[in-house]
C-alpha positions in Angstrom: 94.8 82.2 115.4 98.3 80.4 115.9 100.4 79.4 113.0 102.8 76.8 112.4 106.5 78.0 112.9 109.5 76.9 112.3 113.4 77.6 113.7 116.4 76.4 111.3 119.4 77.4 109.6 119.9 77.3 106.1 123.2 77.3 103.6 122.6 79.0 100.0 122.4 76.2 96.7 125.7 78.2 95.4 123.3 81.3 94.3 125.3 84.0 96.3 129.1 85.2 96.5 130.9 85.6 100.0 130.0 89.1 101.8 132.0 90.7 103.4 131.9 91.7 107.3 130.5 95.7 106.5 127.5 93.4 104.3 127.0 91.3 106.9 127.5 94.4 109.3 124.2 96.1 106.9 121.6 93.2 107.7 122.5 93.0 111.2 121.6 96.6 112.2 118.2 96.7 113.2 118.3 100.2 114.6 118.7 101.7 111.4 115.8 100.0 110.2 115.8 100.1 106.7 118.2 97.4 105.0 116.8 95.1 107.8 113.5 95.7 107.6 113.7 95.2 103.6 115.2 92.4 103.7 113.0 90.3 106.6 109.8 91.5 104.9 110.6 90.3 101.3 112.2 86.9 103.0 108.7 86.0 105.2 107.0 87.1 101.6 109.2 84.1 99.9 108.8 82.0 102.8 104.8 82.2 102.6 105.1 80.5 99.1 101.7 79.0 98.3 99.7 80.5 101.2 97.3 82.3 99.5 96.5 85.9 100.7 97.0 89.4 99.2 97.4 91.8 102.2 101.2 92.9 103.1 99.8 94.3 106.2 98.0 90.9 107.0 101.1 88.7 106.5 103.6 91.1 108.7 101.2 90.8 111.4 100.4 86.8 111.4 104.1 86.1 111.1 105.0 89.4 113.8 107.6 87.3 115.4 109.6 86.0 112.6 113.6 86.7 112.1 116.2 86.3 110.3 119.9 86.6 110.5 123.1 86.6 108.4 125.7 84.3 109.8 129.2 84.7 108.7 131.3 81.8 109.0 134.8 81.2 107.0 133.5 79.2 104.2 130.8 82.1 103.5 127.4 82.4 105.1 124.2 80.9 106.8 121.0 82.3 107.1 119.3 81.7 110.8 115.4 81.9 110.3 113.2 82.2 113.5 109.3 81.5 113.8 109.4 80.8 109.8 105.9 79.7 108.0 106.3 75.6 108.4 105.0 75.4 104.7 108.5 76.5 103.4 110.2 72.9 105.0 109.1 69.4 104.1 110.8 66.7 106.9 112.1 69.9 108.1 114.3 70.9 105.8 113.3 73.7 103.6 111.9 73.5 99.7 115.2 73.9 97.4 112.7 76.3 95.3 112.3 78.5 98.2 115.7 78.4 99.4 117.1 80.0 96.1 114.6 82.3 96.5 115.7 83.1 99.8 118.9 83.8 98.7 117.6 85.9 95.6 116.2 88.4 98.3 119.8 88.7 99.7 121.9 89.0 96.9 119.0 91.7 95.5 118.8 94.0 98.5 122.6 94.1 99.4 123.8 94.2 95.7 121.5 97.5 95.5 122.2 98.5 98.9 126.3 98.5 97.9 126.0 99.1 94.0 123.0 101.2 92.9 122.0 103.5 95.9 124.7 106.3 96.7 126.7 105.3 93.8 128.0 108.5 91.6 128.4 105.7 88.6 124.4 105.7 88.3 122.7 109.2 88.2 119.7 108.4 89.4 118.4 112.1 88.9 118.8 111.2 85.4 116.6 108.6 82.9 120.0 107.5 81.6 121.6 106.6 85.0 117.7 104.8 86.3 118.1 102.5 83.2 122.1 101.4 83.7 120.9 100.6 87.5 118.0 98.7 85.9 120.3 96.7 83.6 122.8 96.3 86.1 120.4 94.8 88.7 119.5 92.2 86.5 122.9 91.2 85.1 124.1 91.0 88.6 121.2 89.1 89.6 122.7 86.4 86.0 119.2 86.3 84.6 120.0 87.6 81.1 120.6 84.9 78.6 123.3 86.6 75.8 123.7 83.5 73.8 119.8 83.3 73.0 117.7 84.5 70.4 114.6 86.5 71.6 112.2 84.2 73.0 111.1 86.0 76.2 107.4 86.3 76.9 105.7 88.5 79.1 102.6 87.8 81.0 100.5 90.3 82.8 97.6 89.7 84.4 95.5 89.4 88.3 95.9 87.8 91.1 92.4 87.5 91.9 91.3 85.5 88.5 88.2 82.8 88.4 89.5 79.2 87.7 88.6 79.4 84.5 90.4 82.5 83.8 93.5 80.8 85.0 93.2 77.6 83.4 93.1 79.9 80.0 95.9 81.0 81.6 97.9 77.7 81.6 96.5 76.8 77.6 98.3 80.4 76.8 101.2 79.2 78.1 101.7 75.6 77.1 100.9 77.1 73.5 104.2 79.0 73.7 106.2 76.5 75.8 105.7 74.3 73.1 106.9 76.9 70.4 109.9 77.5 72.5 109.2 80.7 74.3 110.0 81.3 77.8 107.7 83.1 80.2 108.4 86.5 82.3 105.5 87.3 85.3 105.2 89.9 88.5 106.1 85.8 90.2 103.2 85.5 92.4 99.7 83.3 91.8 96.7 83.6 89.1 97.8 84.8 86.2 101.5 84.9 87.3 101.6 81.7 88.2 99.1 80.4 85.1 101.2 81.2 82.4 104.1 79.3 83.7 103.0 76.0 84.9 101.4 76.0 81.2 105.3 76.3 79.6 106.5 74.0 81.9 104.7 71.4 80.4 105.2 72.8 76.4 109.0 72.7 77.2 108.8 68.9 78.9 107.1 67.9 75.8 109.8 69.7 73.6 112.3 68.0 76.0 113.6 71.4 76.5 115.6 71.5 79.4 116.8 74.7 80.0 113.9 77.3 79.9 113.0 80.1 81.9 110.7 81.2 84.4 111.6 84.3 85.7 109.7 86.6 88.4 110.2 90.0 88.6 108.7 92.1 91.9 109.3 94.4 94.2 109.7 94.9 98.0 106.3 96.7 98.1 104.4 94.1 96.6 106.0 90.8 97.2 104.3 90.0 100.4 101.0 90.5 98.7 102.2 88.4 95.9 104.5 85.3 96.9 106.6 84.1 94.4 105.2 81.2 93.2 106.9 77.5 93.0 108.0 77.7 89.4 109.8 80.4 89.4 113.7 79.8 88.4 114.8 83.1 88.2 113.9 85.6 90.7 114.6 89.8 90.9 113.7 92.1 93.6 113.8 95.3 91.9 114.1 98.5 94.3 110.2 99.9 92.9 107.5 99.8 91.0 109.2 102.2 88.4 111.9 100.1 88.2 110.0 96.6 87.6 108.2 97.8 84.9 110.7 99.5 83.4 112.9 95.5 83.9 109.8 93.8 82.5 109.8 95.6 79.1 113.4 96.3 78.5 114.2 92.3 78.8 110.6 91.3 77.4 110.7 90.5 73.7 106.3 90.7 73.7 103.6 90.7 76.0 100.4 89.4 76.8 98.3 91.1 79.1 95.6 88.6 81.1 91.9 89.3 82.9 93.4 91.6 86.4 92.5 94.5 88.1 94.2 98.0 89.2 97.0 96.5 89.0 96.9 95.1 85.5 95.5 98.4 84.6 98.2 100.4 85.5 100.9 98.2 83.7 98.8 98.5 80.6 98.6 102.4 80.9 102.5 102.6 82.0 103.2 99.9 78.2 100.9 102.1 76.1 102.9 105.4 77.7 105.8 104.6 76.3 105.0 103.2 72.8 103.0 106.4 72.3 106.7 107.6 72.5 107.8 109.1 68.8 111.1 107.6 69.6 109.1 104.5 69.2 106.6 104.7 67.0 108.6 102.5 64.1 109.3 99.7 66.8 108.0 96.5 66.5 106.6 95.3 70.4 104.1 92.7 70.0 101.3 93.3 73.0 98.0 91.1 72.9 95.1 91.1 75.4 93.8 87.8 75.5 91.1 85.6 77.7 88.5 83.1 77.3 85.0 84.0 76.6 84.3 85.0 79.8 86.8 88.0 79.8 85.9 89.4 76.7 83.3 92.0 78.7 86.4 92.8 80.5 88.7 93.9 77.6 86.0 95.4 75.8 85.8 98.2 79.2 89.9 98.4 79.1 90.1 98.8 75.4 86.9 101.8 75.6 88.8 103.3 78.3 92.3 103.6 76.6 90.4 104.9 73.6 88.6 107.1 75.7 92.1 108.6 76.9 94.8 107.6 75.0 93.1 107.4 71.8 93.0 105.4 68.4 96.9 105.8 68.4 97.3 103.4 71.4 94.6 101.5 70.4 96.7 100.5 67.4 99.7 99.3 69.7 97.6 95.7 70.8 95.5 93.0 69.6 92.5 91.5 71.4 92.4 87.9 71.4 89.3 86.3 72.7 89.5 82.3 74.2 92.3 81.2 71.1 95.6 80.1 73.1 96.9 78.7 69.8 96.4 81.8 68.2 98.2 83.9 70.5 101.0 81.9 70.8 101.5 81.7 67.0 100.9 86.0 66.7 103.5 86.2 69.8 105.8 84.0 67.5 105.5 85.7 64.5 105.6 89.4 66.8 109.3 88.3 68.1 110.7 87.5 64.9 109.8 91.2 63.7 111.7 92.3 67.1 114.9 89.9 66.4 115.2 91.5 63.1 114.3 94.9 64.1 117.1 94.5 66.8 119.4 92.6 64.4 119.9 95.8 61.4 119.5 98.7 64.5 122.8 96.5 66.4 120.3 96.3 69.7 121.1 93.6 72.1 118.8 90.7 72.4 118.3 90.4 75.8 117.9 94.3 76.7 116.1 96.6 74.7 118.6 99.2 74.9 116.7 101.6 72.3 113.4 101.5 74.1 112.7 105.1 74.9 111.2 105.7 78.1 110.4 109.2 79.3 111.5 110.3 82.7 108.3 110.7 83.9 107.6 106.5 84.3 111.2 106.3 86.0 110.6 108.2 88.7 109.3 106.6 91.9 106.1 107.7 92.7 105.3 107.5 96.3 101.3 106.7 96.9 100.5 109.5 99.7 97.5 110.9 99.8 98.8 114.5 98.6 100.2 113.0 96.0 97.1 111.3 94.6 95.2 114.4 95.6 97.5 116.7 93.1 98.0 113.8 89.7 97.1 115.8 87.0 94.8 113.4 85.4 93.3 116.0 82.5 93.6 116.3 78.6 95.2 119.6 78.6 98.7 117.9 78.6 100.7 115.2 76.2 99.4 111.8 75.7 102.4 110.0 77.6 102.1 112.4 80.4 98.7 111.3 80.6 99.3 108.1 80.4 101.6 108.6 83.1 99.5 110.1 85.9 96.7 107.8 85.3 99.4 105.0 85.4 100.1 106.8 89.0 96.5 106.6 90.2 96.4 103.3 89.7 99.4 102.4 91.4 98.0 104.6 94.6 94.9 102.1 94.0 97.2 99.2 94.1 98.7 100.4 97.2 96.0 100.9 99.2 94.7 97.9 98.6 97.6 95.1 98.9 100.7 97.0 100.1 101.4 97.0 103.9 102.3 100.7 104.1 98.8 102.0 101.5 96.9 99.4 103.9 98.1 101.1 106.9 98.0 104.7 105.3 94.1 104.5 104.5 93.6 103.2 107.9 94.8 106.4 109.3 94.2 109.2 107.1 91.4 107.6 104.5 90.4 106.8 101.7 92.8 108.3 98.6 90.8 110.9 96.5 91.2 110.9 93.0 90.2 114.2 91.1 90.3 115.2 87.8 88.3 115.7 84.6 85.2 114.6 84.7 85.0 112.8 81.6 88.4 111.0 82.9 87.0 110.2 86.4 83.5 109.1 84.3 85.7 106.6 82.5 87.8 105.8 85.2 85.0 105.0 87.8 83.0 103.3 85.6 86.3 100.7 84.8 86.7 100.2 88.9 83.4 99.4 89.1 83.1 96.9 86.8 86.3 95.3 88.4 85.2 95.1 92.3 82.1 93.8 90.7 84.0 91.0 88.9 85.6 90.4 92.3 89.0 91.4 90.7 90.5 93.6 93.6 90.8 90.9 96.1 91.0 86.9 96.1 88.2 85.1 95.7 85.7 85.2 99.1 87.3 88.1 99.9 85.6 91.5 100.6 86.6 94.6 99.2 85.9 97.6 100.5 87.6 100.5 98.1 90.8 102.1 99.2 89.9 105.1 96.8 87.1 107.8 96.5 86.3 109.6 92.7 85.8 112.9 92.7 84.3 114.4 89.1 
């Protein structure tokens, strides 16, 4: 099937400084492979804004002859896109949305590229140094508001959600716009994308002029999930470790959507880390909410993290069921405790410095096959650390079944095999299930076939 393309050259809306010759120099070496390759992957993901489709593997291959190029001039720098999606120009001259965007991607892959990788000033061996780089990728990328009182909302949830799931979605949101929160999402559609449009019309109404939409992703999963239109603020963190880990030290609360493996393993990674000690006194307001519809689908999540995690992390959320008002209003309430909380401990607003967060969810976890074969996914170990592996298995899940490279890896060696206790494996096949069978693992009139095999 032939797609529409397009040639052009575009000049950044003043998001990114001058580079220098040796950046430039970075981009330009295809041979190497890497720093290019990064960067023209998570550029065609931005570019594909509003195509709907959640296979990395599939969009790499429709687009196969698509480029990009940096082109240094003496007033700063171009970009020279080749074989582009046509849906990223209108008269052809691209969106202003996606063109920031665009420029997000570059100032995000070379800033880490330059600053964070190779740089004895963050110790990445260390949980200490993987939080600075964390803190430092978003202040370079100028999406952390100083001068604000906590107001930052985020919003998990699928992709793959049923329209009324998503309209819920929007109701959540435009309950908080209009309370003055601002809304944090993974950037791409469903319940990403939801949440959003829903503040943008509680802030018109408040004639609040200023708020913020900010998308936070990753290079593995941001051609699965587009950013989507309303996003302001864009960062393209390095991992998955690292994303989460930028989603709840700038959140102020959360709200956790209908989603699938995906949604699933933020929840396990969040519940983790409040099971924490360090933590236990900290106020983090976390709801699950949904309309009626969902309310089978929270009632499997909350018996599996009581299953595993027990009553302990049970305690850490609140299940709202089809009540946007009433989630906006606990979320309100939930961030004044963290504004004072933050306020008599001398923590910063807009980073929550004093988060403790073991060095187990830090560390990149790279979804091989070994690797999912050996997670240690048992009771005969600490909470967290449980909470940790299983957060791992469902990342390998996620993997295979968006990310270009999982794609391509179960293709050749597989499906993934996930062993462990049987009660665990009971538990955790039993909450799969019941997502491929409410069509939550791929977009709707999509079929799934399971990247993943349980072994009890």
């Amino acid at each position: 099937m032939k797609y529409n393309v397009v040639d052009a050259q575009i000049t950044p809306e003043g998001r990114l400084d001058i580079l220098s010759k040796a950046e430039v120099g970075k981009l330009l070496d295809t041979s190497q492979g890497g720093l290019y390759k990064t960067f023209r992957n998570c550029s065609l993901a931005v570019l594909n804004c509003g195509n709907a489709m959640d296979d990395g593997k599939e969009l790499l291959e429709r687009y196969s002859s698509f480029d990009i190029r940096v082109i240094q001039e003496q007033r700063g720098i171009k970009l020279e896109v080749k074989n582009a999606p046509a849906q990223a120009f209108v008269d052809g001259r691209m969106v202003k949305g996606i063109n920031e965007h665009l420029f997000a991607v570059l100032r995000d892959i070379i800033y880490v590229s330059d600053e964070i990788n190779d740089n004895p000033k963050f110790d990445l061996a260390t949980s200490r140094g993987l939080t600075d780089a964390v803190f430092h990728i978003l202040r370079n990328a100028n999406i952390l508001r100083s001068m604000t009182i906590p107001n930052l909302v985020v919003c998990w949830g699928g992709h793959s959600i049923s329209r009324k799931e998503y309209e819920y979605t929007k109701q959540v949101g435009h309950e908080m716009g209009l309370r003055g929160l601002n809304v944090c999402t993974g950037c791409g559609p469903g319940a990403m994308k939801g949440p959003m449009k829903g503040a943008t019309i509680g802030h018109a109404k408040q004639r609040i002029k200023n708020g913020q939409y900010l998308g936070i992703t990753e290079p593995g999963i941001i051609a699965a999930e587009s950013p989507n239109p309303i996003v302001n603020d864009l960062v393209i963190l390095p991992d998955i470790e690292k994303r989460l880990e930028a989603f709840v030290r700038t959140g102020h609360g959360i709200v956790v959507f209908p989603g699938g493996a995906g949604t699933a393993e933020e929840i396990l990674y969040l519940l983790g880390i409040l099971l924490h000690p360090e933590n236990k006194d900290m106020p983090f307001p976390l709801i699950f909410s949904g309309p009626d519809s969902a309310e089978d689908y929270f009632k499997e999540i909350d018996r599996f993290v009581a299953n595993t995690l027990g009553k302990e992390a049970q305690q850490r959320y609140r299940i709202i069921i089809d009540n946007p008002a009433q989630v906006a209003i606990e979320m309100v309430d939930g961030i004044k405790q963290v504004r004072a909380f933050r306020k008599e401990t001398g923590d910063a607003y807009y980073f929550n410095w004093l988060l403790k967060i073991d060095h187990v969810f830090q560390q990149p976890f790279i979804p091989t096959h070994e690797n999912i074969r050996n997670l240690a996914l048992h009771k005969d170990q600490e909470r967290h650390l449980l909470a940790a592996n299983l957060r791992r298995a469902f990342s390998g899940i996620v993997a295979g079944n968006v990310k270009n490279e999982g794609i391509r890896a179960i293709e050749q060696y597989g499906l993934f095999e996930i062993h462990g206790d049987a009660k665990i494996m009971k538990l955790m096949d039993s909450l799969l299930t019941s997502f491929v069978a409410q069509h939550r693992m791929k977009l709707p009139g999509k079929k799934y076939s399971p990247c993943y095999r349980i072994i009890q």
